[in-house]
C-alpha positions in Angstrom: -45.0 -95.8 -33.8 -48.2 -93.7 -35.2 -48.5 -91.6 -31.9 -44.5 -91.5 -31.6 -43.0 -87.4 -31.5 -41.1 -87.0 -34.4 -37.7 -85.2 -34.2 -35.3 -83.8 -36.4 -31.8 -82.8 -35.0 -29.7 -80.7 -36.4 -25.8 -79.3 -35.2 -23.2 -79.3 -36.8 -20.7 -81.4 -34.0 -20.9 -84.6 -34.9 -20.4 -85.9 -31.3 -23.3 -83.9 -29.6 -25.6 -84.8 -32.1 -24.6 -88.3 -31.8 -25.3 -87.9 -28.2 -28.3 -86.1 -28.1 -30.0 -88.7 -30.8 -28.6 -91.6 -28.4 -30.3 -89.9 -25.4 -33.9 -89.3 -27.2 -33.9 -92.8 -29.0 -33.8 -94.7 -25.8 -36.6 -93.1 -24.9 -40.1 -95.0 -25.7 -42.2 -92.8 -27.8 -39.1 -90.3 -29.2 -38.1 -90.7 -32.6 -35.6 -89.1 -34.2 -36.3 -89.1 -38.3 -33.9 -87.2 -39.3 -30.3 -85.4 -38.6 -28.6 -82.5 -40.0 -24.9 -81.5 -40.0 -26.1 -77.5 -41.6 -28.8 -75.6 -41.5 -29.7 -75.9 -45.7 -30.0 -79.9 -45.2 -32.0 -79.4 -41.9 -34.7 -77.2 -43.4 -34.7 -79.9 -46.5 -35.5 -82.6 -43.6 -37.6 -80.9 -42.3 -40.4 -80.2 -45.1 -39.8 -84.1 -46.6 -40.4 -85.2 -42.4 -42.6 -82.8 -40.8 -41.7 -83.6 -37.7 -43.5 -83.0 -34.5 -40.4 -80.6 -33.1 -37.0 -79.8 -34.6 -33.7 -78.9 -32.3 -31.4 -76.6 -34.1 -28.5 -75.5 -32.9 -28.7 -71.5 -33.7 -25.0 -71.7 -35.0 -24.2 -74.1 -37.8 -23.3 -73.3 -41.3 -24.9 -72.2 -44.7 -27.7 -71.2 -42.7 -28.2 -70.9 -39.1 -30.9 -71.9 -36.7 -32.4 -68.7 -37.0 -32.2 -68.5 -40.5 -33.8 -71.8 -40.9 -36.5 -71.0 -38.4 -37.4 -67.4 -40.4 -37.9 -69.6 -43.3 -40.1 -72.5 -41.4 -42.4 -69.3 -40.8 -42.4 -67.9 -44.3 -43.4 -71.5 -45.2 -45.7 -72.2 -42.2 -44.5 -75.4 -41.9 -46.6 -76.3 -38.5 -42.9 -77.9 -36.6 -42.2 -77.0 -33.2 -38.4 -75.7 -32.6 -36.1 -76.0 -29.8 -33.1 -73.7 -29.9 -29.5 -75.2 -28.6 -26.9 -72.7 -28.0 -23.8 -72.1 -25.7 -24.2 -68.9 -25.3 -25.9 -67.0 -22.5 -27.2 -64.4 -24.2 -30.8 -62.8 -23.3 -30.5 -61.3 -26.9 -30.4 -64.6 -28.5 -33.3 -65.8 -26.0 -35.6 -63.1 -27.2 -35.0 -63.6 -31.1 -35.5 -67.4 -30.7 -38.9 -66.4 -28.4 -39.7 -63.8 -31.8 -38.9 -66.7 -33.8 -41.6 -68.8 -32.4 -39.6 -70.9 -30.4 -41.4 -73.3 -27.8 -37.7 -74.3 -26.6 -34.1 -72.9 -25.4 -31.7 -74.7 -24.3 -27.5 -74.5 -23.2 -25.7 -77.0 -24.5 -24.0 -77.9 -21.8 -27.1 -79.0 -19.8 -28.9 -80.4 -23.2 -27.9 -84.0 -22.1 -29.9 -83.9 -19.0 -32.7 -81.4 -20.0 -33.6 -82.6 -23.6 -36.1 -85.2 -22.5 -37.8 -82.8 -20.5 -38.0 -80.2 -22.7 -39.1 -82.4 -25.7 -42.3 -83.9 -23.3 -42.8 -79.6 -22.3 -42.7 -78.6 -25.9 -44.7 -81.6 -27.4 -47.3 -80.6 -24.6 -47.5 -77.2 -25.8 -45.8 -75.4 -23.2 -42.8 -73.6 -23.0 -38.9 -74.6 -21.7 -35.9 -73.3 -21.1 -33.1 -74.3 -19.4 -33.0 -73.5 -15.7 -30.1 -71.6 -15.9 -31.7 -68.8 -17.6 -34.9 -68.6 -16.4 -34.8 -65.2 -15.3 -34.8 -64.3 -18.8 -38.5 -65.6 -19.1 -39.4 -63.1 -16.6 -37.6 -60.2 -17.6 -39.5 -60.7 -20.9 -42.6 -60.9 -19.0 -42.0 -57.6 -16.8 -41.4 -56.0 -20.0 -44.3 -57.1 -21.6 -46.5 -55.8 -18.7 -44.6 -53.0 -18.4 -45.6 -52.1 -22.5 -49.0 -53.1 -21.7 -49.3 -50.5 -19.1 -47.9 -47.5 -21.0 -49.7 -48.6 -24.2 -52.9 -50.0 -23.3 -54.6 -49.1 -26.3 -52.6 -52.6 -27.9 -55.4 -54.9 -26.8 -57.8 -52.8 -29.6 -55.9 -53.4 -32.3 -57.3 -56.1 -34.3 -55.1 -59.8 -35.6 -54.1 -58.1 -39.0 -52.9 -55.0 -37.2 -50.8 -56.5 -35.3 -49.6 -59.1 -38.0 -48.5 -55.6 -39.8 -47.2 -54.2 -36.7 -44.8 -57.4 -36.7 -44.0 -56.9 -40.7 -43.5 -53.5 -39.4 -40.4 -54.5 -36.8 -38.9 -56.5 -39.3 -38.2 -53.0 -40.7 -40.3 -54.3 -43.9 -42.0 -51.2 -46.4 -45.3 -50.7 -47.2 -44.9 -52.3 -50.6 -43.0 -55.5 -49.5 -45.9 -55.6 -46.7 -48.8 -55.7 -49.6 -46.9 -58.4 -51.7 -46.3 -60.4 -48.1 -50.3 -60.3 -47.1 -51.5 -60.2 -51.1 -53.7 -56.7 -50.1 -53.2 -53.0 -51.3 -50.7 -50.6 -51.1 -53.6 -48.3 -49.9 -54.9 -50.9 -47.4 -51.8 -51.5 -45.9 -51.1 -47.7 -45.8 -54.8 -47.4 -43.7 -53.8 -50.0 -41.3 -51.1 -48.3 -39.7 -52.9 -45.4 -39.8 -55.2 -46.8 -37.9 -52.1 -48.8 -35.3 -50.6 -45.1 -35.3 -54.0 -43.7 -34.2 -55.2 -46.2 -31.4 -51.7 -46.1 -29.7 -51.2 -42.3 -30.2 -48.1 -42.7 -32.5 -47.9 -39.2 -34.8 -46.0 -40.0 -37.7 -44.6 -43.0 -39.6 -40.9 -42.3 -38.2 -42.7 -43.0 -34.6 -44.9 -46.1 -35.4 -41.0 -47.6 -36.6 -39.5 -47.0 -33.7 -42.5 -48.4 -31.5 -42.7 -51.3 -33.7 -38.7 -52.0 -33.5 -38.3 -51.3 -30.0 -40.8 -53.6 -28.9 -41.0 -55.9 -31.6 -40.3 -58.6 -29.0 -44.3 -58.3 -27.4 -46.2 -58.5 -30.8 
C-alpha cells in the first residue's frame, strides 16, 4: 500500500463518481482516499490527503475545478490534476493546460480512458482523451509559431517569465510585489527589462503580449 497512487475524486454526480471510484479501485496499486461531491470539500481532501493525482470535474458547485486548481497553485500543494469535462471546448483545454494540468478528459469516454490516463499522468507525461487530440497540437503550432516571431523569449530569465505569467493574469505591479515578497521598484525593472528583450514599447503592449499568449509561458 506504501508505493500505491493516491487519488482523490471529485464530481458532483453521484453515479459517475461511484463509477469512476469502482473502476480505479479494482485496479492493483490505485487507491482512491478520498471523494468529493463540490469543489470547497475537494480542495479540503485534498491538503489533509495529498494525494498523488486529483480528478476534478471542472464544473461542480461552490467552487469549480478551476477554481480549486488556482488555489492548489497558490498553495503549491505538489498534486497532479486530471480535468473531467463534457464539454468539447479547446478553450477549456487550454485553461486546464495553464492551470497545470497533466490530464483532460470527456466524460463520456472517462470509463474507459481513466486507467490510462492515471498510469500517463502518475508517469509524468501528459493525456488527453483521444477525441481531442488535435487540440494538443494546435497548442503546439502555436507555441512554435510565438517562438518564431518572438525569439528573444528563451533570454528571459525564470523570474521574468514567472512575472510575465502574474502579468496575463491581468495582476498590477503592486499585487505582483506582495505575490513574489520583492519591490515595487524591482518588479517595475523586470518588465522593463521583458518589454526590452522582446521589443514591446510601452506597458499597454507588454499586457497585451502577456494576455494574448499567456497560454505559452
Amino acid at each position: 500500500m506504501g508505493n500505491d497512487i493516491t487519488i482523490v475524486i471529485a464530481d458532483d454526480h453521484p453515479l459517475f463518481r461511484k463509477g469512476l471510484l469502482e473502476t480505479i479501485e479494482a485496479h492493483a496499486g490505485y487507491r482512491v482516499v478520498g471523494e468529493a461531491e463540490d469543489g470547497a470539500v475537494a480542495l479540503r481532501l485534498i491538503e489533509e490527503c495529498m494525494p498523488s493525482i486529483t480528478i476534478l470535474d471542472i464544473e461542480m458547485p461552490v467552487m469549480d475545478g478551476f477554481s480549486v486548481a488556482l488555489a492548489m497553485g497558490k498553495r503549491h500543494l505538489p498534486v497532479e490534476i486530471i480535468f473531467l469535462t463534457m464539454h468539447k471546448d479547446e478553450d477549456l483545454f487550454n485553461e486546464a493546460m495553464d492551470l497545470g494540468a497533466k490530464g483532460f478528459l470527456l466524460k463520456e469516454n472517462a470509463a474507459q480512458d481513466i486507467l490510462d490516463c492515471i498510469g500517463t499522468v502518475a508517469a509524468g507525461r501528459y493525456y488527453l482523451s483521444p477525441h481531442i487530440s488535435s487540440y494538443l497540437v494546435s497548442r503546439n503550432d502555436r507555441a512554435k509559431s510565438l517562438l518564431q516571431k518572438h525569439p528573444s523569449l528563451v533570454l528571459l530569465t525564470p523570474t521574468e517569465r514567472n512575472i510575465l505569467r502574474k502579468i496575463a493574469e491581468n495582476k498590477t505591479t503592486k499585487e505582483i510585489a506582495a505575490e513574489l515578497y520583492i519591490s515595487h521598484k524591482t518588479v517595475e525593472n523586470h518588465r522593463a527589462n521583458i518589454a526590452r528583450k522582446l521589443n514591446l514599447r510601452g506597458s499597454h503592449h507588454l499586457l497585451r503580449f502577456a494576455l494574448e499568449n499567456k497560454s505559452f509561458f
